[in-house]
C-alpha positions in Angstrom: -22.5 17.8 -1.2 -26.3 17.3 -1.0 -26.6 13.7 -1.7 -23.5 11.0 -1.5 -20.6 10.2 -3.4 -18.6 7.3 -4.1 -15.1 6.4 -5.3 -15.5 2.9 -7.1 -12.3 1.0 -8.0 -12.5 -0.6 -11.8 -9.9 -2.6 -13.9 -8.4 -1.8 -16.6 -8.9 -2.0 -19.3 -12.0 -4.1 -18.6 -13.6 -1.9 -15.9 -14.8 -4.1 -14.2 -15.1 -4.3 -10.6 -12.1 -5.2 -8.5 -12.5 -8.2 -6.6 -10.8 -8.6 -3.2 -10.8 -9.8 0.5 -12.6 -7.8 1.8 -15.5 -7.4 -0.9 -14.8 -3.6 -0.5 -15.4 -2.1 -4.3 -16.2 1.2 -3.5 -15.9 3.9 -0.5 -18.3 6.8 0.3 -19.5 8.9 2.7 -21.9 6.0 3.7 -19.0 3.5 4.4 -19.0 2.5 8.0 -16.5 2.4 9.7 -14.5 5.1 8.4 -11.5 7.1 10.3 -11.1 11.1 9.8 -8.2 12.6 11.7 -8.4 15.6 13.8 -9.2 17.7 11.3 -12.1 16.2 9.9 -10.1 14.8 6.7 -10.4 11.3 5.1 -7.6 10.0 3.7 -8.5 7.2 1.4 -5.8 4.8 1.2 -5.5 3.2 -2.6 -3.3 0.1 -2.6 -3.3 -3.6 -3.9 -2.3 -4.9 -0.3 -3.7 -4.5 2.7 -2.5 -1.5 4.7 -0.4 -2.4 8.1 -1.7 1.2 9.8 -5.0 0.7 11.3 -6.5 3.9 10.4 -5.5 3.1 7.1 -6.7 -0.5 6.9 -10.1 1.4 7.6 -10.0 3.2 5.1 -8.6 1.2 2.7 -10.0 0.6 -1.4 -8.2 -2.2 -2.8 -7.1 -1.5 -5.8 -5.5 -4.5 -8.5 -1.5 -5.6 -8.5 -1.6 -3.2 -12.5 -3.4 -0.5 -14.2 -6.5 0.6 -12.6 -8.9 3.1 -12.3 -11.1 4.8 -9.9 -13.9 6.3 -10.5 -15.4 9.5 -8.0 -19.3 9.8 -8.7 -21.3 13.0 -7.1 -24.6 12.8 -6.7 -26.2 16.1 -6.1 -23.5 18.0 -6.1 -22.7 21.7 -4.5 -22.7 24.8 -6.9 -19.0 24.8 -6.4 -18.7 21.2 -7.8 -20.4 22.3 -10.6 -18.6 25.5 -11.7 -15.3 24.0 -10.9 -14.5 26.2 -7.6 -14.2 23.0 -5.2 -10.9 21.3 -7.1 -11.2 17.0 -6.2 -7.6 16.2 -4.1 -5.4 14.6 -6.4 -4.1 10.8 -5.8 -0.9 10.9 -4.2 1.4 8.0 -4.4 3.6 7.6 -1.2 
């Protein structure tokens, strides 16, 4: 990535913003206070309440009790955004 991205959490089917909290709507690479484990790997938790696993917590997006949907922007993306080489992770519910 050359620029940013963001993953922005909207309801549906309004899409509008979600509101929460913790006034968090979106996360991105310029969110402070982010946790990556050893690896170098954020794990961006996805959840309606507040995570009880600190890391998590820090990483947390709220998301709405129903539906919802979040949205990944990329701006400036790598070649291998672009001709579909780099695959985004999939959302995993745990």
């Amino acid at each position: 990535m050359n620029a940013f991205w963001s993953l922005t959490m909207h309801s549906v089917p309004d899409f509008f913003l979600v509101a929460n909290l913790i006034e968090r709507y979106s996360i991105g690479d310029r969110t402070p206070g982010l946790v990556f484990d050893e690896h170098g790997v954020l794990t961006i938790t996805i959840s309606h309440d507040k995570p009880s696993d600190s890391d998590a917590a820090a990483n947390w997006l709220p998301a709405p009790a129903g539906d919802f949907r979040p949205v990944l922007r990329m701006y400036e993306p790598l070649p291998a955004v672009l001709d579909g080489s780099y695959v985004t992770p999939a959302i995993v519910r745990t």
